[in-house]
Each structure stands twice: as C-alpha cells, then as structure tokens.
C-alpha positions in Angstrom: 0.6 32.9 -2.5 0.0 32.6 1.3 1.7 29.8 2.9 0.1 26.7 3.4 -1.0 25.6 6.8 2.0 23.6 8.1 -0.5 21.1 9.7 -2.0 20.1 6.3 1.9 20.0 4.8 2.8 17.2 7.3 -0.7 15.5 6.7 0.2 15.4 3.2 3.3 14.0 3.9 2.2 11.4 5.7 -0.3 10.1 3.4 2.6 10.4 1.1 4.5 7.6 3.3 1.8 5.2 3.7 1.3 6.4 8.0 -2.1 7.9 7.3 -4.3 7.8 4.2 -6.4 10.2 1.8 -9.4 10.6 4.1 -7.5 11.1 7.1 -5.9 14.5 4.9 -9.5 15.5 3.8 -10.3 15.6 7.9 -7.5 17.7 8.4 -8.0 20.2 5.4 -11.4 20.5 6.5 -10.7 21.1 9.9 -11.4 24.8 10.8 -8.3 27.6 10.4 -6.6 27.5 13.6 -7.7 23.4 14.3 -5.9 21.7 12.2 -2.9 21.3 14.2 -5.3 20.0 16.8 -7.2 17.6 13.8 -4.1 16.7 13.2 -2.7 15.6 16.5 -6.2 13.8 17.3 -5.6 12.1 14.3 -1.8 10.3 15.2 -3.1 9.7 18.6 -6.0 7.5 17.7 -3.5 5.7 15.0 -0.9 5.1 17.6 1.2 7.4 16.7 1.0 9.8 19.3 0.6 9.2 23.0 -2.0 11.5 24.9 1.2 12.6 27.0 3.1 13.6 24.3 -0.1 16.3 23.8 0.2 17.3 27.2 3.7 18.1 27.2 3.7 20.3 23.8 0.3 21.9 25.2 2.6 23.8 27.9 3.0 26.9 26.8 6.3 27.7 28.3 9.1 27.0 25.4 11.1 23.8 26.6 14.7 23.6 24.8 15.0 20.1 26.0 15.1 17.4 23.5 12.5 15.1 23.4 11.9 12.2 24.9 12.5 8.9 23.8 9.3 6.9 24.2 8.4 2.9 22.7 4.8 2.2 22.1 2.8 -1.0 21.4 0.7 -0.8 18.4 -2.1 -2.9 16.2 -5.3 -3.1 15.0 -7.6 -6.4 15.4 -9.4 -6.7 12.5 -12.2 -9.2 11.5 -13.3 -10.1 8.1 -16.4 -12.1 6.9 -16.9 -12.4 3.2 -18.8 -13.9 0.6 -17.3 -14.5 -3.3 -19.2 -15.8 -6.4 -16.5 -16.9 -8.7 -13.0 -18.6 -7.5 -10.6 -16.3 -6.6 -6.4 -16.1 -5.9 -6.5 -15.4 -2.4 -10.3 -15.7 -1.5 -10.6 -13.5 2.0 -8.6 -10.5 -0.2 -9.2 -11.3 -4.2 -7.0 -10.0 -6.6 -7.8 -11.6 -9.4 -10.2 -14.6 -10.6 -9.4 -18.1 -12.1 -10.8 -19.0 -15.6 -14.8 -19.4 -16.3 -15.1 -23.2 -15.8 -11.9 -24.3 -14.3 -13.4 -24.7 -10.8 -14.6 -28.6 -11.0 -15.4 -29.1 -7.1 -17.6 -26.5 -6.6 -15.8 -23.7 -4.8 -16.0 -20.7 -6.4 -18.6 -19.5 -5.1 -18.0 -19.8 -1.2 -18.2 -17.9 2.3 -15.5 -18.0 5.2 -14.2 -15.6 8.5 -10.7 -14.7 8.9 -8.9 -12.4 11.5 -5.3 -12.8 10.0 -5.3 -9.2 8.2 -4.8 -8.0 11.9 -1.5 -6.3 12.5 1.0 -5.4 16.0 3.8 -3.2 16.3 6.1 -1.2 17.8 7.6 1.7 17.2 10.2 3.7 19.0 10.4 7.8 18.6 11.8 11.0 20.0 15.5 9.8 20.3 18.2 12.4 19.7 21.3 12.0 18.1 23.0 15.4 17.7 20.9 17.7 15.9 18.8 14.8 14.1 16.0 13.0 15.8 15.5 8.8 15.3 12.9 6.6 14.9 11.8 3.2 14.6 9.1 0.7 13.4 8.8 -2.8 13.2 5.4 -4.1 12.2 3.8 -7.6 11.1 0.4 -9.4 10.6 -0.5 -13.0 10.0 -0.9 -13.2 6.4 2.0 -15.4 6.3 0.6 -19.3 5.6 -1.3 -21.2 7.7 0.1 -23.7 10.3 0.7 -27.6 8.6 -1.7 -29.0 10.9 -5.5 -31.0 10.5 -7.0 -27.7 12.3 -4.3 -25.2 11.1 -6.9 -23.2 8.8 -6.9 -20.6 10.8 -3.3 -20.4 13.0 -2.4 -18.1 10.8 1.6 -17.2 10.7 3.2 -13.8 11.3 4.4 -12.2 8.3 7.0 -9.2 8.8 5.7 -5.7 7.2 7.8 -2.8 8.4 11.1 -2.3 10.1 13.4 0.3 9.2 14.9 3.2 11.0 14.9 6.9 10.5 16.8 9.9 11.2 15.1 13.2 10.8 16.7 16.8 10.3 14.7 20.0 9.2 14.5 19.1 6.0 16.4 16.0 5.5 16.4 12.7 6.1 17.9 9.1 5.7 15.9 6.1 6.8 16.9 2.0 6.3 15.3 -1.0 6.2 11.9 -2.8 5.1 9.2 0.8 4.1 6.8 1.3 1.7 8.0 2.0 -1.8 8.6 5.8 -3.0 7.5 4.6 -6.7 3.7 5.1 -6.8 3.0 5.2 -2.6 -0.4 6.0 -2.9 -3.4 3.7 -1.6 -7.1 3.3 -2.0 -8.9 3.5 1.5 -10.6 0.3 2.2 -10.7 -1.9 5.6 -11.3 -4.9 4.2 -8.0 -5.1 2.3 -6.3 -4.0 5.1 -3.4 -6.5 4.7 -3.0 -6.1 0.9 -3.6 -2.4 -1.1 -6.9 -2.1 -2.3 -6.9 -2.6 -6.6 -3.6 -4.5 -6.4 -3.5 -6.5 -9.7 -5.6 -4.1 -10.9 -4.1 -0.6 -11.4 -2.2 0.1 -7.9 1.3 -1.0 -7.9 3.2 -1.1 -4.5 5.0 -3.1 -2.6 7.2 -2.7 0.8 10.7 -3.6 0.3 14.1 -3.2 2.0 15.7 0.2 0.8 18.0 3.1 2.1 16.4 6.1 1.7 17.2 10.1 1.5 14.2 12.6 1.1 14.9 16.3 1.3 11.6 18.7 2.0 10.5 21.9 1.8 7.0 23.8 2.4 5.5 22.2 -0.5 8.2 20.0 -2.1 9.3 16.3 -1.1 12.1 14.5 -3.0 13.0 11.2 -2.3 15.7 9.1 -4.0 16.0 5.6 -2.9 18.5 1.8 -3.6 16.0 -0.6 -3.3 16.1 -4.8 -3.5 16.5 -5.9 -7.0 13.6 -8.5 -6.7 11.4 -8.2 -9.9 8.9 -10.2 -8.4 9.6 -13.7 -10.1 10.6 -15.6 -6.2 7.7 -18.3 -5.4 7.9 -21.4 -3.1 5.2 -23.8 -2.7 6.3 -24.9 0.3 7.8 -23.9 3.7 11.9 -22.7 3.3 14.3 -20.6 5.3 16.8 -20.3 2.1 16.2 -18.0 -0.5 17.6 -18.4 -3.8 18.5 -15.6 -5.9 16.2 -14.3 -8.5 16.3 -12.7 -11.7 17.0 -9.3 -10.2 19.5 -10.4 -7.7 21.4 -11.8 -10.7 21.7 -8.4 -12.0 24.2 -8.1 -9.5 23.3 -4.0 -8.3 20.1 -2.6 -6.7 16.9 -1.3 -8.2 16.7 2.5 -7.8 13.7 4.4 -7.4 13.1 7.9 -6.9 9.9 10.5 -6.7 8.7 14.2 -6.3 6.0 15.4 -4.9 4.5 19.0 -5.3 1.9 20.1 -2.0 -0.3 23.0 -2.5 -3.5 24.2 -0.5 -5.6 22.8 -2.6 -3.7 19.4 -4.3 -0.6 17.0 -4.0 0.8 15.7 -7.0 4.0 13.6 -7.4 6.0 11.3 -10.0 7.8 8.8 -9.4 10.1 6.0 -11.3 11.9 2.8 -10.6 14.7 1.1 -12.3 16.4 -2.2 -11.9 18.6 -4.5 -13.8 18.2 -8.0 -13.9 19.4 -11.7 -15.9 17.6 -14.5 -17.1 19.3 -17.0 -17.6 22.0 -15.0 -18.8 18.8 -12.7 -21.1 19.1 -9.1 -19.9 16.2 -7.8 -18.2 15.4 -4.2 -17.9 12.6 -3.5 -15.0 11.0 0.0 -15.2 8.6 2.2 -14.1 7.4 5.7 -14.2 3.7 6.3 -12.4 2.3 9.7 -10.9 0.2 10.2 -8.1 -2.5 12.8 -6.6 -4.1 13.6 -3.8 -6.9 16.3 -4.9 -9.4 18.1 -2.6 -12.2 19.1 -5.0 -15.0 20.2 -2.2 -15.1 20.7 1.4 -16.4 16.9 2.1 -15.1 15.3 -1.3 -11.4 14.2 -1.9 -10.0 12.6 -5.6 -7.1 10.4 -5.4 -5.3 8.0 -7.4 -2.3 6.9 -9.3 -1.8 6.0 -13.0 1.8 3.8 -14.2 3.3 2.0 -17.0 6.5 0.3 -17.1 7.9 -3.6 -17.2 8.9 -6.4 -15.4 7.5 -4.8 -12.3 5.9 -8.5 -11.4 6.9 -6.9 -7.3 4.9 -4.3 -7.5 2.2 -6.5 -8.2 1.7 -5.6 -11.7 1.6 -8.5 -14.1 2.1 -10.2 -11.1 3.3 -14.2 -11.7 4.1 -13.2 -15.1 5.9 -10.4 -15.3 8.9 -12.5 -16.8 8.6 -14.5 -19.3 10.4 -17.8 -20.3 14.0 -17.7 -22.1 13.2 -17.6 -25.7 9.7 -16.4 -25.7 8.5 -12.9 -26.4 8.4 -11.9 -22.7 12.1 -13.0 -21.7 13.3 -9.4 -21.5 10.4 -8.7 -19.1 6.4 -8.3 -20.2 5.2 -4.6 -20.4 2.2 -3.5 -18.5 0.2 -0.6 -17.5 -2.8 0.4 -15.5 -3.9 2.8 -12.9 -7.1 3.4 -10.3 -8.8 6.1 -9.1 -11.1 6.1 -5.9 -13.8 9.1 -5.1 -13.8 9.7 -1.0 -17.3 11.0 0.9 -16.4 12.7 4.1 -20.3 12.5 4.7 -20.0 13.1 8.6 -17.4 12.7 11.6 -18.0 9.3 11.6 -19.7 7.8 8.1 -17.3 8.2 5.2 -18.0 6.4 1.4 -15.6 5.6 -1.2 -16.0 4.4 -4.3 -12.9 3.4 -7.1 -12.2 2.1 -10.2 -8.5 0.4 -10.7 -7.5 -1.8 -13.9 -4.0 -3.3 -15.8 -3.2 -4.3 -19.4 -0.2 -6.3 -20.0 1.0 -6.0 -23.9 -0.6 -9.5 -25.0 1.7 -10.5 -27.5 4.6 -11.0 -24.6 2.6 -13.3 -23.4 1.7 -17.3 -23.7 -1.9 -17.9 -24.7 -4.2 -18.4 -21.8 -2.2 -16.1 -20.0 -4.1 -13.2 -17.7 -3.4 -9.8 -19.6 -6.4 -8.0 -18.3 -7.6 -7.4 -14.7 -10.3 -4.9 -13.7 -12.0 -4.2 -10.2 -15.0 -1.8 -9.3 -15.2 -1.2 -5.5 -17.3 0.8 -3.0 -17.6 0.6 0.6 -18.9 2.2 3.7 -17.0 3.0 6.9 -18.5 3.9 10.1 -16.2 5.4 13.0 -18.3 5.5 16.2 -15.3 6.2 18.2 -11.3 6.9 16.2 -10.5 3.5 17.5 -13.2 1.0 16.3 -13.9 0.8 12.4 -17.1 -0.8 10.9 -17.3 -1.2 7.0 -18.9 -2.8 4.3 -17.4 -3.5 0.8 -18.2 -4.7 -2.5 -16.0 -5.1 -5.5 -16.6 -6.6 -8.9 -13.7 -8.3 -10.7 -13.0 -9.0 -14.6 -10.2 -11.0 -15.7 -9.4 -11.4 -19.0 -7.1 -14.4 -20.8 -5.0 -14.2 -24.0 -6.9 -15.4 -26.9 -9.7 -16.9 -24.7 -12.2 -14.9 -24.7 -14.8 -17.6 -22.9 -12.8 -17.9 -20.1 -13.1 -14.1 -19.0 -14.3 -15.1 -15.3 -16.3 -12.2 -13.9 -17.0 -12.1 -9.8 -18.3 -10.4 -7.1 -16.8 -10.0 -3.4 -18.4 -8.9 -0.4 -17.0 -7.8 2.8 -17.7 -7.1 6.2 -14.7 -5.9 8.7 -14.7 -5.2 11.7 -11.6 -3.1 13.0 -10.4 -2.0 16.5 -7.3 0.5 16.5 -4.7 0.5 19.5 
C-alpha cells in the first residue's frame, strides 16, 4: 500500500485534537496531488495558526538547520448569533435540551434574542526549542461564563477559560499539560452556531475539555494517546458566583480518571476508540465512571465526508452525557452512577470553495429505571445548516435543529422544539 500523503496524515491529526474540523480534512484530501501541503498551510494560516511569514520562510528552498523560531500570536474569532426557539430551552442562544410540555407559565418558550458571547481570543506561543523537542502553548477563553450582576448586565457577558496547556513535540512523541480537549470521543459536529458548546451535546456527542497530562506516540497512520485526567464526574453546580470549589464525587475518589484512545489513518478513512475510567464516592457509595466510544472520520466521495462518534458508558454526567443526572441520590437505583448511551452522525457537502452543507442526527438514552420519575432519559436533535466562506476569515451560516426530550414515565410532557440560527463569524 502506497504511503499516505503526509499532508492529509497531519490534517487528520488535527481534526483528531479539536484544532481543525471534518470539513477542513475533506478540503485537504481533495486538494490536488502535489497541493495539499499548500491546502494545508492555507488552511492553519486563515485559523491562526500559522503566520504568512512562517510560509515564507519554509518556501526558501535552501535547507536551513536552524531551529525554528519562537513566535506568540493573538488569536479569536467574533462571532454573532441571532436566534429564534419555539419551545423553552436549558440554555436558549445554544439549546441542549428542552423543559417539559407545559411547565413554561409566563410565556417564554417561544422567544427571540442576539448574543456575541460564543466569541473567543487567544494566544498561543510555538516554535520554541528545547533540545531535540519543540514547545508550544495555548491559552484560550470566550464569554460564556455568566452575565455581570447588574440591571443592564444581560449582555456583559464574563470570560470563561477554554484551553491552556503546554506541549512538547518529538518525531513521534509527545507530552503535553494542562486544560485540552478530551482524548475519549474528540470528535465534533461542524456547526457555527454552537461554536462555544459541541454541536449534539446532550444528545449523542460526549466531550468535554478538562485538565490532563498527556503522552501520544504516532506513526504514519497510527496515534495513541494515554492520558490522567480530573476526576470530576460532572455532578459540581453553583447557583451562584464562588471562588471555592468543593470536592465532588470524583475528587473523593481520591486518584485521577484515566482515559486513553487509538486512532487508525488511512487514505481513504480515520477510525479510532477510545475509553475513560474514573473512580469516585458518594457519600461513602462507590462510583464506577466509564466509557468506551469510537470515532470516524470517512471520505466517501470527492465532495462528501461521513463523520461521527457512537459511546456508552456511566456516570459520564462531564462529558455531558446524562448531564445533571448522571449520579443519582444515596439509596436510589442510580447511586453507583446512571448508565447511558448515545451517539451522532453528521453528513458534510463540500458543494464549492466557499458554500459547504451539513446535515446530522445525534441522540442519548439513559437506562430509565436508574432514574427518578420525571427525570429526562431521552434527548434527540436533528440539525442542518449552511456555511458560506466568502473569504477563509469571515463565516456566514444558517442553522436549524429540532429537539425531542423525553421524561421517565411521562409521556405528555415529551416537549418537542425547534431552533433557528443565524451567525455571523470573522476569524483572526
């Protein structure tokens, strides 16, 4: 078997870590033979990632044996979202999943607002040599962090941290710490107008970014990752504004969750599994949290792209799966953690350079008799949208997305709801 362009290997790998997504390895593969390096390259400078010089420098085609140079760049995308929802909703500007059929008594569920708090900055710091490794660094944050306890507040949105680890690279190995996204099920939907939270979550995608220390070891078409992750099993809420945190049921487990995944990169596919462990207490009731999920990235056509991810595990209330009720009280059937599975799948439409179409299915059953009656133990969502790219930088989509939630043993108060999108994104 011929060896697999080494532009579409580290495309793959990125998509793998969350830097790029599906549709940005479809413009790659497609990208004629001896392009894709420069598809590539294109690609990471309009993200950020890369710096026009840093393209200049490797075009030279005298062989430098310097090291590279260290560089810091300012990052970010302003994004604006207008939206309109029928049926009351967790978070309205980015629904996961809907309140019960009736319990809405002023008349809000159906309602239409702006918001430009799923923009992001950061920074990130590259090319620094240490010996024979090279280091890295990213801090990151938006605003989806509470608004500002003020009459007007509505709309000072708070920063909210995302990413900030560092990174040291070798050939083919790698250590990184700090706050990344998970190695257990990485994968994403591509959507812009849940740009702040995965598209699906609640309903089939479990992720999460969490702190971690991190080994990977790759090869041409291999990437294993192994991971010691925080123990938090998702049950830490606060209704109000606090600087302590108290520990949890994980953190009472007293060692860290461990996660782990490998990933298997051909010409024409990536697949990769993945699994998560951690040990937890409550109140002194042993709680096992697992996971196993796999994930693919699968390039059926020249301008169409399959990707998705499929998981089952429990007390995985962090990876938002049974999220809020992934643990149940002491005594009752769900005290050793509730068990849940689900998956999505989204179907990507390279139709030109600059219109692409997506359209995805993503949906989670928790095992109903773990938990209390009236409980949410089914959540569904059908989405499409529309992107159009006039230029790499600005971003111009559409979106629609029907949700279904289903209660335990209340059947009339399945809510069902519809959310349309429009956001606006420029990249820097």
């Amino acid at each position: 078997m011929a060896a697999e362009d080494p532009a579409v290997v580290l495309a793959r790998t990125l998509a793998g870590r969350g830097v790029i997504d599906a549709s940005n390895v479809l413009q790659v593969v497609k990208a004629a033979d001896g392009k894709r390096a420069e598809a590539l390259e294109a690609l990471l400078v309009s993200k950020g990632i890369l710096k026009e010089a840093d393209l200049a420098s490797s075009a030279d085609s005298v062989p430098k044996p310097a090291s590279p140079k260290p560089s810091v760049s300012l990052y970010g995308t302003l994004m604006l979202n207008a939206f309109y929802n029928t049926a009351g909703a967790n978070i309205q500007d980015i629904p996961l999943f809907l309140a019960k059929q009736g319990s809405d008594t002023t008349g809000s569920d159906k309602n239409f607002g702006m918001t430009a708090r799923q923009s992001r900055l950061g920074v990130r710091v590259q090319g620094v040599s240490l010996g024979s490794a090279t280091a890295s660094g990213v801090v990151e944050a938006d605003f989806l962090g509470g608004k500002t306890a003020l009459p007007n507040g509505e709309n000072m949105d708070l920063p909210r941290l995302r990413l900030a680890y560092a990174r040291l690279d070798w050939k083919k190995f790698a250590v990184e710490a700090g706050e990344d996204w998970s190695i257990f099920a990485p994968l994403n939907p591509v959507t812009v107008a849940e740009f702040a939270i995965p598209g699906l979550s609640a309903s089939g995608n479990a992720w999460i970014r969490t702190p971690q220390v991190r080994a990977e070891y790759r090869t041409t078409h291999v990437l294993w990752q192994v991971a010691a992750t925080d123990p938090n099993m998702g049950d830490y809420t606060t209704s109000s504004f606090a600087t302590a945190r108290a520990p949890g049921i994980g953190e009472r487990g007293r060692m860290p969750a461990m996660d782990s995944r490998v990933a298997l990169s051909e010409s024409k596919f990536t697949v990769g599994a993945s699994s998560h462990y951690g040990r937890g207490k409550n109140a002194g009731t042993g709680v096992d949290s697992w996971g196993a999920a796999v994930d693919y990235i699968l390039p059926l056509a020249p301008h169409f792209i399959l990707t998705g991810e499929a998981f089952t595990g429990r007390a995985l209330g962090i990876f938002s799966a049974a999220a809020g009720e992934a643990v149940g009280a002491v005594g009752s059937a769900g005290e050793h953690g509730v068990a849940t599975r689900g998956g999505w799948v989204q179907a990507q439409f390279a139709m030109t350079r600059r219109w692409q179409a997506n359209l995805g299915y993503g949906g989670e059953a928790m095992k109903a008799s773990q938990l209390p009656v009236g409980n949410r133990y089914r959540n569904q969502t059908y989405s499409g949208n529309i992107i159009f790219r006039p230029t790499p930088a600005l971003s111009w989509a559409w979106e629609y997305r029907r949700i279904l939630t289903d209660f335990r043993a209340q059947s009339a108060a399945g809510e069902r709801g519809d959310h349309v999108n429009m956001a606006i994104g420029y990249t820097f």
